[in-house]
N, C-alpha and C positions, 0 to 999 in steps of 0.2 A: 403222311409226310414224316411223322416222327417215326414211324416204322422205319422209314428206307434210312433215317440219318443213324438207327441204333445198327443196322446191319453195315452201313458204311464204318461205321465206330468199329464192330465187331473185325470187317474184313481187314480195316486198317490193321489192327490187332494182333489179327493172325497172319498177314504178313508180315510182318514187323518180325515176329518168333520165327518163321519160316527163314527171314535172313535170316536171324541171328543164327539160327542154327546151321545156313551155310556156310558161317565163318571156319566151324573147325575147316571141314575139306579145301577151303580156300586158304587156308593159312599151313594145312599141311602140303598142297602141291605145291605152295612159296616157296615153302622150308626145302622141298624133296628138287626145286632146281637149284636150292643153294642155301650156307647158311647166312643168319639173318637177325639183327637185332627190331626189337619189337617197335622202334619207331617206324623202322625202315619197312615193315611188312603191313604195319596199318595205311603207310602213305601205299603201298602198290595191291589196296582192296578195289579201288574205283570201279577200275573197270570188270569187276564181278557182280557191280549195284550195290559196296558197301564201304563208298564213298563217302565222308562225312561223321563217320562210326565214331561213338566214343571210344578215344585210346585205351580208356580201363577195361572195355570191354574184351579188345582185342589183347589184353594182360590178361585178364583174369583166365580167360579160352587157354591161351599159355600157359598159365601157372596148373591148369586144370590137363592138360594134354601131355605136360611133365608130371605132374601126378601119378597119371596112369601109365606113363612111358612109351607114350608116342612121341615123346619130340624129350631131349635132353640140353640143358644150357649152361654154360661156362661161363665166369666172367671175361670179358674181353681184355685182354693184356695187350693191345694196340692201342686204345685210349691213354691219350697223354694228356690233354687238357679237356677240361669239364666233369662231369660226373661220370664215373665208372656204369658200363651198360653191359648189358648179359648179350651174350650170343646164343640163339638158339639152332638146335639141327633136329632134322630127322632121324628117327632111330629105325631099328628093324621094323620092329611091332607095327610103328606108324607108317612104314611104307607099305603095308601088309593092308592098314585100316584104310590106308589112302585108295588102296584097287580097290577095296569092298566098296567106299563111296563113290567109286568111278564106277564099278557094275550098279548100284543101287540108280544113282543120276541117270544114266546110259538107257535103265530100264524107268524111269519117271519120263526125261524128254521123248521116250516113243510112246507113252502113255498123254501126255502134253500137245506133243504134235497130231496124235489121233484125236484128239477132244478139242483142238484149233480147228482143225480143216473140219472136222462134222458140225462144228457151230458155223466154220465161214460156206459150207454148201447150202446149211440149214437157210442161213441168212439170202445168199444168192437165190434161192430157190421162194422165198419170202413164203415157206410155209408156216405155221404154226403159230404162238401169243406171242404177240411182240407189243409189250407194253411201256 
């Protein structure tokens, strides 16, 4: 028992990394249909499963994305009331790294979907340990 709850701990884990590290792709195809301040693009992560995210998280990815010159930000000079917010955009570079993580994804869900369907025939077929 305490085996299966350490590898449950583990996989939680490692999915948890595996989103976070979907955010960059998902925050740069936000950016690449439009620009975007960063409250605005944490609220439209849900429907990619990172729903819920801490907002710093989805800054810090930003602060780290203009870093390297994927995504570039301005102050916004349309706010009149409240606190001043940055606009961010897609740069070149970043629409460049957005298709590498679209061919990279592209070539993972057919590697995903082959490993779904031979576990779901596996299963239909009830061969093997199934414990």
């Amino acid at each position: 028992m305490r085996h299966r709850r350490r590898l449950r701990g583990a996989a939680g884990r490692r999915r948890r990394g595996h989103i976070q590290r979907f955010l960059q792709p998902c925050l740069l195809l936000l950016l690449h249909m439009g620009k975007s301040h960063g409250y605005e693009l944490a609220q439209e992560l849900a429907p990619f499963g990172l729903g819920g995210m801490d907002p710093s998280l989805v800054y810090r990815m930003l602060r780290e994305m203009e870093a390297t010159g994927l995504v570039e930000s301005e102050w916004d000079p349309t706010v009149v009331a409240g606190p001043a917010r940055r606009v961010y955009h897609l740069t070149p570079e970043g629409d460049r790294h957005l298709s590498d993580w679209v061919n990279d994804l592209g070539e993972t869900d057919s590697f995903l979907h082959h490993f779904l369907d031979t576990y779901g025939k596996h299963m239909r077929e009830g061969t093997g340990d199934h414990h």
